[in-house]
PLY file of the C-alpha trace (Angstrom):
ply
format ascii 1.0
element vertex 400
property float x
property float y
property float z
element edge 399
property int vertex1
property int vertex2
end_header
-224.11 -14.25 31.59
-221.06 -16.63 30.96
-223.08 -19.87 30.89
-225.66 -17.86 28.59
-222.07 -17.35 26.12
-221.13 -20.63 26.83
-224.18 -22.52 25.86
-225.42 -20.36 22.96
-221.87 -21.03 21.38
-222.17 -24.72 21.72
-225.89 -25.03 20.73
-225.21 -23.23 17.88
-222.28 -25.58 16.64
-224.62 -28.34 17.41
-227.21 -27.11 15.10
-224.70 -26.14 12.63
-223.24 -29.82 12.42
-226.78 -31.24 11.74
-226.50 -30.19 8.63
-223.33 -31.46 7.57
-224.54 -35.12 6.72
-228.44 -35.60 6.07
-228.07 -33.99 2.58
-225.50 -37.12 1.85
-227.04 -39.86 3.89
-230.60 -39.38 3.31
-229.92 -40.33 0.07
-228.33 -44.15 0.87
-231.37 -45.69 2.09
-233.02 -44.78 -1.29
-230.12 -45.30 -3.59
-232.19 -48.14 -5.67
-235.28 -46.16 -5.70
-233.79 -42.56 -7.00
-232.27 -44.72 -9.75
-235.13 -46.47 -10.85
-236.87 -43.31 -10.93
-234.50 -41.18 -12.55
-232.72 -44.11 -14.64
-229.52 -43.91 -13.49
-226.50 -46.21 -13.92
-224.55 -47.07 -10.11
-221.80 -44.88 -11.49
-224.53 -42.03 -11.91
-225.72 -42.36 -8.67
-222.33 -42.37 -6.73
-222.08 -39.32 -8.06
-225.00 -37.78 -5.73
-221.87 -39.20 -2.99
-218.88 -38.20 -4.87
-219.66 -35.00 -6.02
-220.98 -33.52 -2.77
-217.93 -34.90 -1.46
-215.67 -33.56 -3.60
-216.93 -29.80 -3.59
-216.28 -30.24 0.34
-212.84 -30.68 -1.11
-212.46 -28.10 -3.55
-213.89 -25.62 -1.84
-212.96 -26.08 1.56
-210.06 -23.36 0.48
-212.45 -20.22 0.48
-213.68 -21.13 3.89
-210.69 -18.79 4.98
-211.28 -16.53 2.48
-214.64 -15.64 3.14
-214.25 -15.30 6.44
-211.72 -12.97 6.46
-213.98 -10.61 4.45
-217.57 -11.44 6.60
-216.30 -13.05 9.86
-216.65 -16.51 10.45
-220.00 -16.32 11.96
-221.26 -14.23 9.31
-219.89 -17.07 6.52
-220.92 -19.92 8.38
-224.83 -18.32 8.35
-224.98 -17.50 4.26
-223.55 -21.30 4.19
-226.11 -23.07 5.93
-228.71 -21.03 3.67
-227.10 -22.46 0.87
-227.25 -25.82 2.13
-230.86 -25.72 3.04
-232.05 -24.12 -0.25
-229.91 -27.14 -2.27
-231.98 -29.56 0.08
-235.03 -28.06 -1.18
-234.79 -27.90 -4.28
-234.63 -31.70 -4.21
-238.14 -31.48 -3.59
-238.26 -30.51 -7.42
-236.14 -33.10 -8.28
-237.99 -35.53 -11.39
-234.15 -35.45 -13.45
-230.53 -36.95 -12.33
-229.09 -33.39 -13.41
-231.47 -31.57 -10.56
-230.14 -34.10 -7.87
-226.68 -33.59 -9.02
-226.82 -29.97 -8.56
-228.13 -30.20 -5.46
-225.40 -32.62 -3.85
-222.97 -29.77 -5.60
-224.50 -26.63 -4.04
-224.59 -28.73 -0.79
-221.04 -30.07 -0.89
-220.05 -26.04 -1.31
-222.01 -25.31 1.73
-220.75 -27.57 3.88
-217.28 -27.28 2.37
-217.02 -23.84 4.13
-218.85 -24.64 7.02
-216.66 -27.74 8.46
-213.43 -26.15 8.71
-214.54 -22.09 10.07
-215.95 -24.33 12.96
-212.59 -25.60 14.10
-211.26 -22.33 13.82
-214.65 -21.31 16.23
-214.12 -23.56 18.45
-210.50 -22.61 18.76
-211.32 -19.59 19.12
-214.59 -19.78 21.40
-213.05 -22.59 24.23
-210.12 -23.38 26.29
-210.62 -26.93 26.37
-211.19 -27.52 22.65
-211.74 -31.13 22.60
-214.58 -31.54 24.55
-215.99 -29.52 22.15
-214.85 -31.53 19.43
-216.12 -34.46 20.94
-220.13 -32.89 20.67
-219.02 -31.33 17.44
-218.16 -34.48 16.08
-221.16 -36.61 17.97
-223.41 -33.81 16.52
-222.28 -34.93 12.75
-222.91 -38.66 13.54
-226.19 -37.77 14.99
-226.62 -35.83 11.82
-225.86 -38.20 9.52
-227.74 -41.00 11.87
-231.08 -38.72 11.22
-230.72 -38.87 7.75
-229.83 -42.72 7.39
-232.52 -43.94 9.47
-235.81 -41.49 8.99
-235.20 -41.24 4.97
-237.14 -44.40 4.56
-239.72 -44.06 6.93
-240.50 -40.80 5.67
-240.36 -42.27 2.11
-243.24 -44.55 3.23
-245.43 -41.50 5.04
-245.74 -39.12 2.22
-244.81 -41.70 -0.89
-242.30 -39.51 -2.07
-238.68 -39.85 -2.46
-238.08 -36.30 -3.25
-240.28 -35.04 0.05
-238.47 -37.45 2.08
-234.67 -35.56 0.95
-235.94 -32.12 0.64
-237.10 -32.45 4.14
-234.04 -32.26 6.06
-233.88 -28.79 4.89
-236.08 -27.76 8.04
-232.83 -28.77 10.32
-230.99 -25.50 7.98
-233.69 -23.21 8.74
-233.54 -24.02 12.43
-229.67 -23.45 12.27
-229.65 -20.36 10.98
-231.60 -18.73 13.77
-228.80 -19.36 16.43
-226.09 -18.42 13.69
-227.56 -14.69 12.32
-229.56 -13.44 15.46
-225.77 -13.11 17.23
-224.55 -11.34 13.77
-227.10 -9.10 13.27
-225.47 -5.90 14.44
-221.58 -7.34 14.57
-219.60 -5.25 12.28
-218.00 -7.41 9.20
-214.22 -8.19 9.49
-211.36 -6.19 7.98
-209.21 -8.21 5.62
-205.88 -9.21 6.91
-203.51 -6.58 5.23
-200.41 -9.12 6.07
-200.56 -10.87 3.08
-196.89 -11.01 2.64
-197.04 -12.89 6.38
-200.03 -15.07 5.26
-198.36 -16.34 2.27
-195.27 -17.26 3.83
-197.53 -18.91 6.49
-199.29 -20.87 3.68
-196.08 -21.99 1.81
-194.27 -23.60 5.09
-197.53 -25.15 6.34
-197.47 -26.90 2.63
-194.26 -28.12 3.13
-194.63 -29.43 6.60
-194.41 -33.41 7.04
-196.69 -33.64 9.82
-199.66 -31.70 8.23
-199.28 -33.99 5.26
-199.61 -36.87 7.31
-202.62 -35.53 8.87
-204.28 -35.10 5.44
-203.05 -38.40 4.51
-205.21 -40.10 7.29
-208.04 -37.72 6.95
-208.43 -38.42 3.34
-208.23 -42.49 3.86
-210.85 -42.24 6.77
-212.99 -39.44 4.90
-212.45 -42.39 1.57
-214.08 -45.23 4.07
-216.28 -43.27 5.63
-218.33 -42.09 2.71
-217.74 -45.36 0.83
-219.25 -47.53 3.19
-221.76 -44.59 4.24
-223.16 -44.39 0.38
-222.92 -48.38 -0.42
-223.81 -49.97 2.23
-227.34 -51.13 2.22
-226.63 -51.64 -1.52
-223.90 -54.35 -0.56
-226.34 -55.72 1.95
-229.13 -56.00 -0.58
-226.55 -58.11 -2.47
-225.51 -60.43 0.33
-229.94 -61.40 0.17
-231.04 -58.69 2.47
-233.82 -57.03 1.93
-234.16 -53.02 1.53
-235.67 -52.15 5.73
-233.05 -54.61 6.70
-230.34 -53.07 4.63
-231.63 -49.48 5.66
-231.29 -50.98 9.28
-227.62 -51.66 9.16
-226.86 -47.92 8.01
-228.88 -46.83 10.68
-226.84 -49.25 13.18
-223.88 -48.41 11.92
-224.24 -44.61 12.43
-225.84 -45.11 15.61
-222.61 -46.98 16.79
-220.37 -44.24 15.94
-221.77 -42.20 18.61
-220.35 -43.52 21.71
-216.87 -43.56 19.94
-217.39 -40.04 18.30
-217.51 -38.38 21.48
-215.21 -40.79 23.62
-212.01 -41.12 21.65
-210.89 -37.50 21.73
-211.66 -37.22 25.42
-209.72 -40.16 25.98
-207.06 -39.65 23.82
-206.50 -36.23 25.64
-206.43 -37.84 29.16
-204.32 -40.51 27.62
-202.05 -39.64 24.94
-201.39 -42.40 23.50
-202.51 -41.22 19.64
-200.96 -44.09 18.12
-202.84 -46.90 20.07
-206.75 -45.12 19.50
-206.31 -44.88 16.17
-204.84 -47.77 15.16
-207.50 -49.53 17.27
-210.44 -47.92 15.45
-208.93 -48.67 12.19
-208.31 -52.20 13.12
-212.41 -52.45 14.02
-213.08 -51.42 10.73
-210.72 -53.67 8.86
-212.37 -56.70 10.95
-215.51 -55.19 9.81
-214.31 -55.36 6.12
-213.71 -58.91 6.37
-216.87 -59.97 7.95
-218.43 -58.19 4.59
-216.04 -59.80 2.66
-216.70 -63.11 4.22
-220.53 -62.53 3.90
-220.57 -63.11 7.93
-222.89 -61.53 10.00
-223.30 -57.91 8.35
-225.25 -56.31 11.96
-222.23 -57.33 13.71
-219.40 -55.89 10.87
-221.75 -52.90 10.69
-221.60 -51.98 14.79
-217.37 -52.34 14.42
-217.49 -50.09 11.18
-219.59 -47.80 12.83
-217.47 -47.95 16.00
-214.12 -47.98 14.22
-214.92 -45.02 11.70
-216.49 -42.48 14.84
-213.49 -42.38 16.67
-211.56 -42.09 13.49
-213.80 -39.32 12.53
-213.60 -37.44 15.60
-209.63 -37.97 15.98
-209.74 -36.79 12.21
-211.76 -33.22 13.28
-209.36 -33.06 17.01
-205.74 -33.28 15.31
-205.49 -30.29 13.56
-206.51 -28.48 16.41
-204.41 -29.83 18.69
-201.54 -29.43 16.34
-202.74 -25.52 15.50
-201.00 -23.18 18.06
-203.94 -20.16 17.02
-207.01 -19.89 15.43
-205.46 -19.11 11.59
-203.68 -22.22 12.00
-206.15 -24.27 13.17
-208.63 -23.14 10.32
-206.04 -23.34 7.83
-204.60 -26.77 8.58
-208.70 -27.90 9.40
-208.93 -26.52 5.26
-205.81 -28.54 4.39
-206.71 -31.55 5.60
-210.56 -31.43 4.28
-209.42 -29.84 1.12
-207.15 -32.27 -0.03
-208.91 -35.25 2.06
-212.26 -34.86 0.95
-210.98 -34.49 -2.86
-210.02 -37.83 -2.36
-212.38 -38.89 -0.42
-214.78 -38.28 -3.30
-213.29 -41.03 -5.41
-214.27 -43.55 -3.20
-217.64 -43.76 -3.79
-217.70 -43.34 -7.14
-214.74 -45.95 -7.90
-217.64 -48.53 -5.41
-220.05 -47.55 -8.46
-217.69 -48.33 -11.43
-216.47 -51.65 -9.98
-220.18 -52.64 -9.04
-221.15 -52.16 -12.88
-218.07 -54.00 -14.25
-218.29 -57.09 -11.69
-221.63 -57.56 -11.26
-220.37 -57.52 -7.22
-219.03 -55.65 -4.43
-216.25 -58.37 -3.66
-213.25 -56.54 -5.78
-214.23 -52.89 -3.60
-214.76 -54.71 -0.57
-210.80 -55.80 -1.02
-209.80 -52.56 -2.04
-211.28 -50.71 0.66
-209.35 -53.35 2.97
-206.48 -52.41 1.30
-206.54 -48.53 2.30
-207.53 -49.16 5.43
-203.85 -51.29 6.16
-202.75 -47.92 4.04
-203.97 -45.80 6.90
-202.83 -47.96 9.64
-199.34 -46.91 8.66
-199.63 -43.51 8.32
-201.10 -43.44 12.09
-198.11 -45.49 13.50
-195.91 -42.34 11.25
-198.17 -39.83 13.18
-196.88 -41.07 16.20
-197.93 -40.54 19.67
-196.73 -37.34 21.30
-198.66 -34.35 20.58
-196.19 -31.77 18.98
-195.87 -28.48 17.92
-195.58 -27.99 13.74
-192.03 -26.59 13.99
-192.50 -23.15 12.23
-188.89 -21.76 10.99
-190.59 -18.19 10.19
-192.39 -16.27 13.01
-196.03 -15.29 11.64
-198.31 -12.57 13.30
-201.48 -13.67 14.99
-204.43 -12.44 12.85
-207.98 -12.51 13.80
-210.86 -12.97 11.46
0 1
1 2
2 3
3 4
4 5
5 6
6 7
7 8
8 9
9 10
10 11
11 12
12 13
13 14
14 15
15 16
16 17
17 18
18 19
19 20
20 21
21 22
22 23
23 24
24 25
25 26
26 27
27 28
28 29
29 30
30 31
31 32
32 33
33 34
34 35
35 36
36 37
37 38
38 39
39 40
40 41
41 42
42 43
43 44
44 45
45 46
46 47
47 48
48 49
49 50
50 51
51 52
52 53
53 54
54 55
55 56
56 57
57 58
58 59
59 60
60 61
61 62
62 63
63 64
64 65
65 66
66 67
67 68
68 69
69 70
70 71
71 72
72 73
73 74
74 75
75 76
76 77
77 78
78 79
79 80
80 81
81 82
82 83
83 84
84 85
85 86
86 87
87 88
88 89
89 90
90 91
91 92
92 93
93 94
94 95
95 96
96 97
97 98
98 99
99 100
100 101
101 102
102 103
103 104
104 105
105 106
106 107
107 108
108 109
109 110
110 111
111 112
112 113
113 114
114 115
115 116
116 117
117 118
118 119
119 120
120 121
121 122
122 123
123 124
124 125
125 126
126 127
127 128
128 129
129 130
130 131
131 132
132 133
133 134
134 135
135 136
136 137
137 138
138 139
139 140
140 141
141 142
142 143
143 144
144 145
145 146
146 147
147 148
148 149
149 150
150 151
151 152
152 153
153 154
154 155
155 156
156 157
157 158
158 159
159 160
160 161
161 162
162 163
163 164
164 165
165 166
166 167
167 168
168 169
169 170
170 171
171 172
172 173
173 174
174 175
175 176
176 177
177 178
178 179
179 180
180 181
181 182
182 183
183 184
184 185
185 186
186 187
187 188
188 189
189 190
190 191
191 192
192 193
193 194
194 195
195 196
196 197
197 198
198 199
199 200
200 201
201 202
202 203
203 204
204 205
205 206
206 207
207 208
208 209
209 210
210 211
211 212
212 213
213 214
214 215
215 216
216 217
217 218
218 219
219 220
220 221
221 222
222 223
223 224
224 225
225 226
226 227
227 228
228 229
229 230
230 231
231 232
232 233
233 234
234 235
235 236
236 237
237 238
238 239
239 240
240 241
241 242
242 243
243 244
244 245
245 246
246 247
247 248
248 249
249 250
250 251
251 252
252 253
253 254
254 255
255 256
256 257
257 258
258 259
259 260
260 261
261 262
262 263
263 264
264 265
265 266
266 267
267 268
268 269
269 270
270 271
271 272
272 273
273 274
274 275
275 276
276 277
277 278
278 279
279 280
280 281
281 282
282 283
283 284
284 285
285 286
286 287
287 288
288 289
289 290
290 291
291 292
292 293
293 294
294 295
295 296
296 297
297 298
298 299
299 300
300 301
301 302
302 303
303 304
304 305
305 306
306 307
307 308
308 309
309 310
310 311
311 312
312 313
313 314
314 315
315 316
316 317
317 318
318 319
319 320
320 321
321 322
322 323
323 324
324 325
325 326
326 327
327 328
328 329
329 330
330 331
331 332
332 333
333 334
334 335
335 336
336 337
337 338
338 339
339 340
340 341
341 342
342 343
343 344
344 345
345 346
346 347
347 348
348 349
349 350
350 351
351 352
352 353
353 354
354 355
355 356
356 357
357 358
358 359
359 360
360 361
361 362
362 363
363 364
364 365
365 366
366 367
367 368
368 369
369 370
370 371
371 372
372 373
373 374
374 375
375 376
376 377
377 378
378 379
379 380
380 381
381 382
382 383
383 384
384 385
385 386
386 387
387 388
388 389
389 390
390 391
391 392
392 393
393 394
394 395
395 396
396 397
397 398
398 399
């Protein structure tokens, strides 16, 4: 009985993080294609980047909201049903206004999805970061699925909006672990201390240390989708051709695995925060400079891929490690993605301005190098010890 509620738990956020990333990366391999089809400027097209990005940031808010009022089981289920009905619908999709409302209704679902599962894993496990470490290698898997099978099915049914809508099956499959255990579980009572909960919500806005955690979650969330929506595109420019550029997407995903599900295992054995993520954001800024350089793009894209997974996973760990419950972990998990993935959203789009106004990718490729040093900074601030937020008013635990 307690390995059946262990394992159905973790299976469950598994199959819940599969769907956090094919509706964005399915689209990268195809970029040139949709916008032949649909006639679409680069700016346009970052858009079907940016904008589900930046509803993960806007509405990442609600995410406690909502679950307050359903549970955060109940939530997370009605989310992933949006998020499989958006990828659908792309199945429809012969307009750029279609595929833009899709990557919206998405970037909603997934903006409420990401942070309730910190706060369930918090909640679920005693040793949260192992969890975060499949959490997180579950995403990259994710996101590798939709990077590197776009393409081929592209080529099996000759049909760009087949190959996108079909990641919606990954939603349906989801949902079945997520509302079987919710059938018959009553839906939460509201918090009535919203006095408590405001208070809570004003200090945790003033507190340095969650600030700096945003700070590095937006830069790496800015990279990650960057690089994740334009790079085959930058490829193509360097005199690659599309299945090679699709390739080095694919490779790149596929090396953030290892270092997904390594980094916050090691960096809880060894804390030495500092030193793993300064070291992953160093692989990427080498990465950078191979692209800039034009030298060897397989090899930048491995130490990009390798670079941004521990990042990423590091990114997800942080505000749980820092979160002394499971309000605080969801709220500060909301923080950092709300404000992070607002910003995040510019990246991508900023790529697609620059590429029409230069002709290149050289001026972004700078820029990006340029954040990354940014972020590198704001790690060594972080420090290494693992402490506490220092909370000067005493705040009730709540449960959702």
């Amino acid at each position: 009985m307690n390995i059946k509620r262990t394992i159905v738990p973790i299976i469950a956020i598994i199959l819940a993080s599969f769907n956090l990333r094919p509706v964005i990366t399915s689209v990268s391999p195809l970029l040139g294609t949709i916008r032949e089809s649909l006639d679409m400027s680069a700016a346009t097209a970052s858009l079907l980047t940016s904008l589900a990005v930046l509803c993960m940031g806007l509405f990442a808010p609600f995410a406690i909201k909502l679950a307050n009022r359903w549970s955060i089981e109940r939530t997370i289920a009605y989310s992933l049903i949006l998020i499989g009905l958006a990828t659908a619908a792309r199945f429809f999709a012969y307009s750029s206004w279609v595929m833009l409302l899709t990557a919206f209704l998405s970037g909603i679902g997934i903006s409420i999805v990401s942070p309730l599962l910190s706060g369930y894993i918090k909640e679920q496990f005693s040793n949260p970061s192992r969890i975060v470490g499949i959490y997180s290698l579950a995403l990259v898997v994710g996101a590798a699925l939709g990077s590197g099978l776009t393409l081929p099915l592209n080529n099996m049914f000759h049909s760009w909006q087949v190959a996108t809508a079909s990641w919606a099956i990954l939603a349906l499959i989801a949902i079945c672990f997520w509302w079987k255990p919710i059938e018959h579980k009553e839906i939460a009572t509201p918090n009535q201390n919203t006095l408590d909960r405001d208070i809570y919500r004003r200090h945790m806005l003033t507190n340095q240390k969650a600030w700096l955690l945003t700070g590095f979650f937006g830069i790496m969330a800015f990279m990650f989708y960057t690089i994740m929506a334009w790079l085959p595109p930058i490829a193509e420019n360097m005199g690659h051709n599309k299945r090679d550029a699709g390739m080095m997407l694919t490779l790149l995903t596929v090396a953030q695995m290892p270092a997904t599900f390594l980094v916050p295992i090691l960096n809880n054995r060894f804390q030495h925060r500092a030193v793993w993520l300064v070291g992953c954001s160093a692989l990427e800024l080498i990465g950078l400079l191979m692209l800039l350089f034009s030298y060897n793009p397989w090899l930048s894209s491995i130490l990009i891929g390798l670079g941004a997974g521990g990042l990423f996973s590091l990114g997800l760990t942080l505000p749980i490690d820092e979160a002394k419950d499971i309000q605080e972990a969801s709220f500060l998990a909301a923080m950092t993605q709300s404000v992070g993935f607002v910003f995040a959203a510019l990246g991508p789009f900023f790529v697609g301005l620059i590429r029409d106004f230069t002709g290149n990718f050289t001026t972004a490729i700078i820029g990006m190098i340029i954040m990354v040093i940014a972020m590198m900074l704001i790690q060594i601030k972080i420090g290494n010890q693992k402490k506490p937020m220092n909370h000067s008013v005493h705040i009730k635990k709540t449960t959702f």
